[in-house]
C-alpha positions as CSV (number, residue, x, y, z in Angstrom):
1,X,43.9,70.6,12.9
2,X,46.1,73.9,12.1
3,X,45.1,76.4,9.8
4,X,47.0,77.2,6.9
5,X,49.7,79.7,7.0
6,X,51.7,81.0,4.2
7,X,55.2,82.5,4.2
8,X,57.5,83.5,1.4
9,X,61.0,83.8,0.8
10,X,62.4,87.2,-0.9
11,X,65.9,87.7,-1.6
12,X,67.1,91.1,-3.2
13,X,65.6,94.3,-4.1
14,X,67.4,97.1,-6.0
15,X,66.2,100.1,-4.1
16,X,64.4,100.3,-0.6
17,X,61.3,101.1,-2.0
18,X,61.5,97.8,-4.3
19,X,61.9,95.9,-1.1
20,X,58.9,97.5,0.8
21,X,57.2,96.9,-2.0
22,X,57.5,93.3,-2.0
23,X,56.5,93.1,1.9
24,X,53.1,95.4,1.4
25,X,52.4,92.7,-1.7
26,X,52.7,89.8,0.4
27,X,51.0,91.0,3.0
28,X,47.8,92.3,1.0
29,X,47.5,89.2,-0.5
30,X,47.2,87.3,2.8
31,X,50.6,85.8,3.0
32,X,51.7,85.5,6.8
33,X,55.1,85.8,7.1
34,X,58.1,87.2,4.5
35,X,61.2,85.1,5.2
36,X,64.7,86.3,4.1
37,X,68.1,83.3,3.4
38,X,71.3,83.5,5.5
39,X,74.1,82.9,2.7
40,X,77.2,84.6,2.1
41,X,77.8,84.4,-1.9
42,X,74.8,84.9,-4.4
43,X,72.1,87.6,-4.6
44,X,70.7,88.3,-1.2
45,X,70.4,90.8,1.5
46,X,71.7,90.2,4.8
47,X,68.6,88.9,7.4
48,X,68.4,91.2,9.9
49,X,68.8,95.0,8.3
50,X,66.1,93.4,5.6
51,X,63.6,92.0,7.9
52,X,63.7,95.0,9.7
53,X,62.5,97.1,6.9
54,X,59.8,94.7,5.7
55,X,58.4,94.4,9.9
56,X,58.7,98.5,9.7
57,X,56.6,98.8,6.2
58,X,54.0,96.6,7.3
59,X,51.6,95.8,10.3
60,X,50.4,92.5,10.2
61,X,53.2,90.3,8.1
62,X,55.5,88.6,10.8
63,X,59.6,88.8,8.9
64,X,61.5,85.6,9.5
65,X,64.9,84.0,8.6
66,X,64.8,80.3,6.1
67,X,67.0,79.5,7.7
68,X,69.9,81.8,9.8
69,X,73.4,79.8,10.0
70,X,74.6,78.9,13.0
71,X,78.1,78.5,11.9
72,X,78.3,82.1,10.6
73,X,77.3,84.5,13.9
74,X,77.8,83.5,17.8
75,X,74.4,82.5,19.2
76,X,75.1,85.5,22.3
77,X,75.0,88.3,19.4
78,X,72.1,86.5,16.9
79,X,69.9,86.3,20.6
80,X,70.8,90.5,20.6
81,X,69.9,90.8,17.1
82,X,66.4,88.8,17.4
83,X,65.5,90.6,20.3
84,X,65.8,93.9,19.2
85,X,64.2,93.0,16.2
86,X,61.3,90.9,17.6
87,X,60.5,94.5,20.1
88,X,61.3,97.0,17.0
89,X,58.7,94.2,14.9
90,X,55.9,94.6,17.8
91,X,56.5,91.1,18.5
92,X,56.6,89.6,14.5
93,X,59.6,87.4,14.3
94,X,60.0,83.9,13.4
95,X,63.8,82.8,13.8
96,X,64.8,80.1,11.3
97,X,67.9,78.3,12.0
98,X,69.8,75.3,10.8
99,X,73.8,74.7,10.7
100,X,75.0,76.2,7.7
101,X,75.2,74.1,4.8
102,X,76.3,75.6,1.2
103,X,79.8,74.9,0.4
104,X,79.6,77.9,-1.2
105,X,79.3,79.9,1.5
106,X,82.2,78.2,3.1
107,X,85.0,78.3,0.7
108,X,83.7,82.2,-0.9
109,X,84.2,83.3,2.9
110,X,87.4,80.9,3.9
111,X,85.3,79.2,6.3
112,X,85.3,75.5,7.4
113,X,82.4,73.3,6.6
114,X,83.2,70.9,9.4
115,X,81.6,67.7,8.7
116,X,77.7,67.5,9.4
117,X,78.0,65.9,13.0
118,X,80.3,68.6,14.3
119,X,77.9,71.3,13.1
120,X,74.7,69.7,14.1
121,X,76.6,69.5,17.9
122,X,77.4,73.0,17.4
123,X,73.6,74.1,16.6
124,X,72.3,71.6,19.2
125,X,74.6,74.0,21.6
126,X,73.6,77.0,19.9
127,X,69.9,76.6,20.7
128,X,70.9,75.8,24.1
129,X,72.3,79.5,24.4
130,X,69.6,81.5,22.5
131,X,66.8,80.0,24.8
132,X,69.1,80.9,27.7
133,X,70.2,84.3,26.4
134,X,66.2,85.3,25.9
135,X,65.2,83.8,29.5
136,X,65.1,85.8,33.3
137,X,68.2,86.0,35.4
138,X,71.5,85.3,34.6
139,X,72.5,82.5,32.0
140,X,75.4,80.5,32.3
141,X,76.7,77.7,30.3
142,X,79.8,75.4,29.1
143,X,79.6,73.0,26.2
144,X,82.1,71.9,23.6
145,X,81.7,74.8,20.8
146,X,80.4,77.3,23.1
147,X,80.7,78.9,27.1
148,X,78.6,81.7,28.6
149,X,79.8,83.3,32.1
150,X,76.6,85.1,34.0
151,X,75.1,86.6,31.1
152,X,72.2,89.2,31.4
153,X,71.1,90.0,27.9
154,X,68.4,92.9,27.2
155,X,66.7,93.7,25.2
156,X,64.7,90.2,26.2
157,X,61.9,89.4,22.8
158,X,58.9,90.7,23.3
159,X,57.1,87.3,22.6
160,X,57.7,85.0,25.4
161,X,59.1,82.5,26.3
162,X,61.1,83.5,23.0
163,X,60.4,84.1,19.1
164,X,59.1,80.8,17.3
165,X,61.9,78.7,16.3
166,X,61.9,77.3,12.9
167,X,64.0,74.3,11.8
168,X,65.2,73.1,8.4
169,X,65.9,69.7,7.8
170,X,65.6,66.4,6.1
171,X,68.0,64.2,7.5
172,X,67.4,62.0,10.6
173,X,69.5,63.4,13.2
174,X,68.6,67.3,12.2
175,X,64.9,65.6,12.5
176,X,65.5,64.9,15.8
177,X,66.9,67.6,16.7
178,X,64.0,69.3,15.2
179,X,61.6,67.5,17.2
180,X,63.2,68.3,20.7
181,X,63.5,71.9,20.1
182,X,61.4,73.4,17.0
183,X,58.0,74.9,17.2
184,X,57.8,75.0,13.1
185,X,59.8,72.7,11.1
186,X,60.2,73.0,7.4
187,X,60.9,69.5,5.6
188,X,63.3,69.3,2.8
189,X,65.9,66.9,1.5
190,X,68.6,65.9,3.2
191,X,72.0,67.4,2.0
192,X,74.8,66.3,0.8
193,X,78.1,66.4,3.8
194,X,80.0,68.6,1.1
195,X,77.4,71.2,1.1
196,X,77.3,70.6,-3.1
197,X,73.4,70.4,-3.1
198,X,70.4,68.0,-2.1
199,X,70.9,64.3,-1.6
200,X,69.7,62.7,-5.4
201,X,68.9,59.7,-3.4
202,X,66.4,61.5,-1.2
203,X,63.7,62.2,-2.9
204,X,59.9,61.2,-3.4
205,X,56.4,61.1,-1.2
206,X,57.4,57.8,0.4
207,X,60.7,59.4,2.0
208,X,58.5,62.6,2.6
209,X,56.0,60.8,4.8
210,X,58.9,58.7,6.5
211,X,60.5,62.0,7.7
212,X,57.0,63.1,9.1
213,X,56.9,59.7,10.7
214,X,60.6,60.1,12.0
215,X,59.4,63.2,13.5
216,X,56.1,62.5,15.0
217,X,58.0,59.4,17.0
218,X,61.1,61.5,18.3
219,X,58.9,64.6,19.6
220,X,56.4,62.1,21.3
221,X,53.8,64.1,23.2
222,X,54.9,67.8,21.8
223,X,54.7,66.7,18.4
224,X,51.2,68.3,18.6
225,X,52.7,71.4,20.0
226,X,55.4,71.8,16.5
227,X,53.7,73.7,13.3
228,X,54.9,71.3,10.4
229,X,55.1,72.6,7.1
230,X,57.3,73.0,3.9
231,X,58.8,75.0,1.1
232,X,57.1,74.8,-2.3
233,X,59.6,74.3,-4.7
234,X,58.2,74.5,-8.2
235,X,54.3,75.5,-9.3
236,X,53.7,73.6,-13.0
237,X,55.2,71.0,-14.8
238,X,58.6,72.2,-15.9
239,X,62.0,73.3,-14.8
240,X,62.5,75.4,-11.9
241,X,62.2,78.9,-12.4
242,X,65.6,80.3,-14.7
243,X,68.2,81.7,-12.6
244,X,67.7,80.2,-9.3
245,X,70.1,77.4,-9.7
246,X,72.4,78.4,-6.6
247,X,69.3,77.7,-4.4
248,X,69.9,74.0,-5.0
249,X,66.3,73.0,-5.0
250,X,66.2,69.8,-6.6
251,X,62.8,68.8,-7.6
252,X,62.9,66.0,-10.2
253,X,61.7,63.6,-7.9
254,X,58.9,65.5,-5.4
255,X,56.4,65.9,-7.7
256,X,54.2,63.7,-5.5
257,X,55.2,65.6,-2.4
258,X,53.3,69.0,-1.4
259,X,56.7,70.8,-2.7
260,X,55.6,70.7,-6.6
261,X,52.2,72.1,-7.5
262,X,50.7,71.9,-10.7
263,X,47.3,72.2,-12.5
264,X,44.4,74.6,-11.5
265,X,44.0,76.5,-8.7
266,X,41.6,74.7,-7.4
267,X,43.8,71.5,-8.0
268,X,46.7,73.1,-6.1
269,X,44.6,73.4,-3.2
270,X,43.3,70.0,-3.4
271,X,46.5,69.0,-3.0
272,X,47.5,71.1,0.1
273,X,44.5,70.0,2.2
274,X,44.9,66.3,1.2
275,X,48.7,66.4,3.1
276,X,47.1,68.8,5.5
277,X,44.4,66.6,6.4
278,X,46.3,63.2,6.2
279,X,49.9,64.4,7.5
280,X,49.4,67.4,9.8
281,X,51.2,70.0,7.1
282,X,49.8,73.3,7.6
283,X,52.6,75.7,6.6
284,X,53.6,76.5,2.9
285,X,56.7,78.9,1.6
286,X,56.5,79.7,-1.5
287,X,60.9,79.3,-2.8
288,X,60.8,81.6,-5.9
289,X,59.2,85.0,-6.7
290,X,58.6,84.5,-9.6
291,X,56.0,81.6,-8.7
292,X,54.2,84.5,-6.6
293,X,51.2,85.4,-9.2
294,X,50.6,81.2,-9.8
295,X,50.3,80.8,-6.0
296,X,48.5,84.0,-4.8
297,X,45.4,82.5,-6.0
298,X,46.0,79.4,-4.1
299,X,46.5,81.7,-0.8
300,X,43.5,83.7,-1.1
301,X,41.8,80.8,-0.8
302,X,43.3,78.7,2.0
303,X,45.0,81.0,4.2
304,X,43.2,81.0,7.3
305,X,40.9,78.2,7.0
């Protein structure tokens, strides 16, 4: 049985020192890792500059993307960028990546969401070339979205084989994907093909243990080797936190999944072991900020046992 770890997600911060602020307080209240979005439109720093400065401000919090898009960098140059950073970071990255998702995103930057098979090939081949970018020798490849001719990339990451590799997803065939390649994997719900939001129809603790179950199967023997774990959504038993309503996270029907807290903080963490103990989840990101002084509590507590 894993440990519990702890990341989470911080967007925006008006001045440096804000920012460096918010890494030391994550960090001195025993959060493991501070993970920064990858969208275009919307109030948030770009991933790399900003992890940077958090890995720089603080010695023991590991910086990580939730989650980078595939479809807005070449894999060649985000393997660069994560390298440099993982040796600048002593060796504290964990790379988050899915396809790209928001329509948002999409349309503000002109874009095209190609439907959700096209980009889930492309990532597929995406993760193909960071593994081979980060490896010894020369790396060659030729695939549908993407060919590579003898490449020797340095900086290699200072951890090795490569940085952990953390996949998003909800839907079957990201799942899967997930399963082959992933050492963490955040659950959420599936998406909708027009990148408009979450899938209404996916929702609930019966759908959340199927994609466990979906997962488990299609990684066979390595699913012991994948850290499973998921964003927390909401913490008390009303809306989402104001303002937040471009993140899309829809949680009207996960109260009954580990992605909706409520009660004491001793109930919270009830709750955590049970779906630790009975389903293997051992990683939790907190989604909002503003939920950090209701969970802190919770993480002083669990983290590291």
């Amino acid at each position: 049985m894993r440990t519990f770890r702890f990341g989470a997600v911080a967007r925006l911060a008006a001045t440096r020192r804000e920012w460096v602020a918010k890494a030391r307080r994550l960090e001195d209240a025993g959060f493991d890792v501070m993970l920064v979005p990858d969208h275009i439109v919307g109030p948030r720093f770009g991933p790399i500059a900003a992890m940077m400065a958090a890995a720089d401000a603080t010695t023991r919090l590991r910086v990580g993307t939730m989650v980078a898009a595939n479809d807005f960098r070449h894999p060649v140059l985000l393997a660069k960028e994560a390298a440099t950073l993982d040796v600048l970071s002593d060796g504290r990255l964990e790379l988050g990546i899915g396809t790209g998702w928001l329509g948002l995103d999409y349309r503000g930057a002109g874009l095209v969401l190609d439907e959700p098979r096209v980009r889930l090939r492309r990532l597929r081949e995406g993760l193909a070339v960071l593994k081979g970018a980060w490896a010894e020798g020369p790396f060659s490849y030729e695939g549908e979205h993407y060919r590579i001719d003898a490449l020797e990339q340095e900086p290699r990451p200072l951890q090795r084989p490569h940085p952990p590799i953390l996949i998003g997803g909800g839907g079957p065939a990201m799942l899967r994907l997930a399963a082959a390649e992933a050492d963490i994997v955040n659950l959420t719900m599936r998406t909708l093909p027009d990148g408009s939001g979450p899938d209404p129809a996916d929702g609930g603790a019966e759908a959340f243990v199927r994609k466990i179950g979906l997962l488990r199967e299609a990684a066979g023997p390595r699913f012991a080797d994948i850290e499973l774990g998921t964003s927390v959504l909401r913490i008390g038993d009303g809306e989402a936190s104001p303002g937040v309503a471009w993140s899309a996270a829809d949680t009207s029907r996960q109260a009954d999944t580990p992605q909706v807290l409520a009660g004491s903080v001793e109930d919270m963490a009830d709750k955590l072991r049970r779906w630790r103990d009975e389903h293997g989840l051992s990683y939790f990101v907190l989604h909002h900020e503003t939920d950090f002084e209701a969970f802190a509590p919770v993480v002083a507590k669990l983290a590291g046992s």
